[in-house]
N, C-alpha and C positions, 0 to 999 in steps of 0.2 A: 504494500500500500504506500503512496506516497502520504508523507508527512513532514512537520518543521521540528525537528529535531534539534537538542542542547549535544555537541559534540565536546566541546572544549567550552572552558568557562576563562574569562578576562575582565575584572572589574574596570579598566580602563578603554577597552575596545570590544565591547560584548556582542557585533556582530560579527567578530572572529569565529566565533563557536557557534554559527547558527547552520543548519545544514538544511536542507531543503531537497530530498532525496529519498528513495525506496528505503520501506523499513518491514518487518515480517509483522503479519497480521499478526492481531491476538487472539491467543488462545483461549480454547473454553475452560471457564471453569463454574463448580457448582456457586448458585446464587447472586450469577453476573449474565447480567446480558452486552452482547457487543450491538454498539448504535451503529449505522449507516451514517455520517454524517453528510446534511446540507450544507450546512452554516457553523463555522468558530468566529469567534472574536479575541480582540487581542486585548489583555491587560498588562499595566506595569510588572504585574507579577513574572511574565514572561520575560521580563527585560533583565530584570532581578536575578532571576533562575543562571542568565548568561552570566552573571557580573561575580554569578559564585554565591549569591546570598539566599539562602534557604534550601538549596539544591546540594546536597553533600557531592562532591568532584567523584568517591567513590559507586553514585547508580549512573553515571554517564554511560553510554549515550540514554537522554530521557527525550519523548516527545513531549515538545509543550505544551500550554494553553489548558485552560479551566474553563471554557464555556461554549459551548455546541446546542445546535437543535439536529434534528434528523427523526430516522425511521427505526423501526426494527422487524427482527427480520420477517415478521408477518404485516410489517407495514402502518404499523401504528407512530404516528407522529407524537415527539416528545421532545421536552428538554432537560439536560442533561445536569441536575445536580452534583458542584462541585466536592464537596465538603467529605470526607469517605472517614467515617468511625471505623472505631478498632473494634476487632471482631468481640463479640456480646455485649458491647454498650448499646445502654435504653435510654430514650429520655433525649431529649436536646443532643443532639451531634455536635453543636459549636463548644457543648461546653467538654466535653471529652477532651482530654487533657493530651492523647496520643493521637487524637483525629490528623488527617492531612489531606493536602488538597490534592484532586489529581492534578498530576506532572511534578509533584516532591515526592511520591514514594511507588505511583502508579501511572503509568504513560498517560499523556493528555488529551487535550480533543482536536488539537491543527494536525489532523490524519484523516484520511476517507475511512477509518475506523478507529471506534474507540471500543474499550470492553469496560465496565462501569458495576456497581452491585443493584441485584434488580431493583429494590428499594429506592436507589438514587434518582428513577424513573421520573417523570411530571409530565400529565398528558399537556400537549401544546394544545390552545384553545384554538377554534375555526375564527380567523379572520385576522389570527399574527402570523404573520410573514417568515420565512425562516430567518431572514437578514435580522430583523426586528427581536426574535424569539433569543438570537443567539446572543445580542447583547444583555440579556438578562440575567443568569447565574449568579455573574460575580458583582460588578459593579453596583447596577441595578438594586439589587440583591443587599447589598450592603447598606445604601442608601434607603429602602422600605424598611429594614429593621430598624436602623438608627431613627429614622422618623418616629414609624408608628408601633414602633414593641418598645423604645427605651425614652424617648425624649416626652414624654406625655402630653403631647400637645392635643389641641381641639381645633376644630374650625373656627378662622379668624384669628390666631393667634400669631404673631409673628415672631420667624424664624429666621437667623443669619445664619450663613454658609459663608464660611474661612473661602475664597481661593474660587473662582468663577469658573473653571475652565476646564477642571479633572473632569473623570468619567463618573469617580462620585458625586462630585458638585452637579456638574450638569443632570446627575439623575434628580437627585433631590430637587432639584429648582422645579423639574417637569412633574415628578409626584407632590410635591408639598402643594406648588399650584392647583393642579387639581382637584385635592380636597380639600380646597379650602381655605389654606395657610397661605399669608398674607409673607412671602420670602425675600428678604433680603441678602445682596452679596456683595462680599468684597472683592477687590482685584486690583493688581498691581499696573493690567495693562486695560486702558479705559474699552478699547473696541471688545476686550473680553466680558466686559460686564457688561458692556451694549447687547451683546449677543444673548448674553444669562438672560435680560432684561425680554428680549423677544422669543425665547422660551417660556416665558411664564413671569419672571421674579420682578417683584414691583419696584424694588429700584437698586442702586449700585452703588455701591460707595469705594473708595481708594480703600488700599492694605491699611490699615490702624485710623484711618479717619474717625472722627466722632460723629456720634448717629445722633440723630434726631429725636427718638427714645429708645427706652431700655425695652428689649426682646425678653420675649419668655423663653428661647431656646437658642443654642447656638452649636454647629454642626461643626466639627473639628475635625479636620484629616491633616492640616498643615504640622503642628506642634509647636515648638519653640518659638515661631515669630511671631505666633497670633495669639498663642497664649496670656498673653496678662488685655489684650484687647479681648478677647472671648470674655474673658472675668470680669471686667468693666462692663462689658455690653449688657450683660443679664440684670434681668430685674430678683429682687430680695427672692427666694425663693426658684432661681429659675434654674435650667438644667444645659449643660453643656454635654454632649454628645462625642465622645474620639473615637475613631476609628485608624487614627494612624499617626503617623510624623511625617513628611516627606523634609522640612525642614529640622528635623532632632528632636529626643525627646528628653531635652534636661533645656528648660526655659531660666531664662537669667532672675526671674521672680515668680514662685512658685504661687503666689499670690495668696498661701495659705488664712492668713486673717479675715480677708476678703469672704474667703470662701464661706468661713464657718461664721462671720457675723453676719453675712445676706444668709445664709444658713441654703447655699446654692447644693446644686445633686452632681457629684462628676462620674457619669456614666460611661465606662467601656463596654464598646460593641465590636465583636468579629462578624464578618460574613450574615449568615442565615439560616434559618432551617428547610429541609426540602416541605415542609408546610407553608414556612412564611412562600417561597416562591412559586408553589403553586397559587398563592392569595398574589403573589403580584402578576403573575400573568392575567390571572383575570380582572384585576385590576386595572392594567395597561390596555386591556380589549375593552372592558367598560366603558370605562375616562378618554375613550378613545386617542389615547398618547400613542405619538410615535416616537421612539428612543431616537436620540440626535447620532446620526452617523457620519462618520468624519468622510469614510470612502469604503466601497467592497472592490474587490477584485480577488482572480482566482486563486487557490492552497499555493498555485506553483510559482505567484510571485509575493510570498512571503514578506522574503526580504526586503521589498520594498517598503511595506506597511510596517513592518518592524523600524524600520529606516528612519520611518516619518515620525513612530513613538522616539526613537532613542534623540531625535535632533529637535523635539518638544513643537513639532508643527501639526499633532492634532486636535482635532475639535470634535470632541464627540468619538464613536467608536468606530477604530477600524475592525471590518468584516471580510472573512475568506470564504469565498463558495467551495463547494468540493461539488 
């Protein structure tokens, strides 16, 4: 099968190690079905995997990518939860302490096959696209839990988002709007926040500007730079959201006083459950949202769209057809 494969890892030139070439199907095994794939998408996480980070150099060669829609082999359309517990864990998969994502312990989805546990399964709903279906798993994904399972929000409440331009932020802006939430964003580069802005999110403000008033939520994937702005922003009571650092996770003002006299909530969130993503698909068919795509083009020019993540020129998500 052809697929984009980790051969070599370079934290300083990570499309050294990227191969784009025949690899051996997967094997059967009990409690796994292999998907058909139409559609992967590409996340940072793939970039990461090249750069050496979270990919041990010992399961090289790995195929990448954590998010696919497709068939199986009786033809049923689904997509393809990433998240894989460790055998006899119950209960929430995020919170499983040995879970991993496929393409860290189990080949990924930029393949015309994946093999997956049948559980992982989500039937695709009639009227999402595969291009559409495939941006969902991770990103997507990430952004609907930190919303509506940890940030407590309601309708009309307003919400900041750190950073205008991720694949997380752009989701969040299109789901917050939709139900509801009244979404504000920052950003460093003004036409990125124009863009948030025609998405959905009702206005933009610069990296650390001062807002107009205090939010009741504030969605963190940045770390370090936006951290004591996140803290400032919330109202007495209100809840900050991280899902990551792209910027560091040791901020020069840990803002602690702050926190504990507004008496704020700091919630961490990973990924999803294959429940919450079965609720956002049909979410996204509802709310009739189309996920923002940067560009598709075929498994076998890969490296390009790789190209365009590692040189920070996307907008939205790139998509591979198979």
């Amino acid at each position: 099968m052809l697929a984009a494969f980790a051969k070599s890892q370079s934290a300083d030139d990570p499309l050294s190690g990227l191969e784009v070439a025949e690899r051996p199907d997967p094997q059967a095994r009990d409690g796994w079905t292999t998907v058909r794939v139409r559609a992967a998408a590409l996340n940072h996480h793939d970039v990461w995997s090249l750069r050496g980070v979270g990919l041990p150099a010992d399961r090289l060669p790995m195929v990448l990518g954590c998010d696919a829609a497709g068939t199986t082999e009786d033809g049923t359309e689904v997509l393809v939860h990433a998240v894989v517990a460790s055998p006899g864990w119950t209960g929430d998969e995020t919170l499983d302490p040995r879970r991993t994502l496929l393409s860290e312990l189990h080949d990924g989805t930029l393949a015309e096959l994946v093999s997956v546990p049948t559980g992982n399964l989500v039937p695709k709903p009639e009227g999402l696209s595969w291009e559409h279906a495939a941006c969902l798993p991770t990103a997507w994904l990430t952004a609907y839990r930190m919303l509506f399972t940890n940030a407590g929000v309601r309708p009309g409440d307003t919400v900041l988002v750190q950073g205008a331009a991720g694949g997380v932020a752009t989701a969040l802006v299109q789901l917050g709007s939709a139900a509801g939430l009244r979404m504000w964003v920052t950003s460093r580069d003004a036409a990125k926040g124009e863009q948030a802005v025609a998405l959905g999110a009702d206005r933009a403000f610069g990296s650390g500007e001062r807002l107009p008033d205090r939010v009741d939520a504030v969605m963190e994937t940045v770390g370090a730079a936006t951290w004591s702005h996140s803290i400032n922003s919330l109202r007495p009571g209100g809840t900050v959201v991280i899902s990551g650092a792209t910027s560091g996770d040791a901020p020069s003002k840990a803002e602690l006083t702050k926190i504990f006299f507004k008496q704020l909530r700091v919630v961490g969130s990973t990924m999803g459950s294959r429940t919450e993503l079965e609720s956002l698909a049909r979410f996204v068919v509802g709310s009739g949202i189309e996920p923002l795509v940067d560009s598709v083009r075929p498994l076998a020019e890969a490296r390009d769209g790789f190209a365009r993540m590692v040189d920070g020129q996307v907008a939205g998500k790139v998509v591979f057809t198979v």
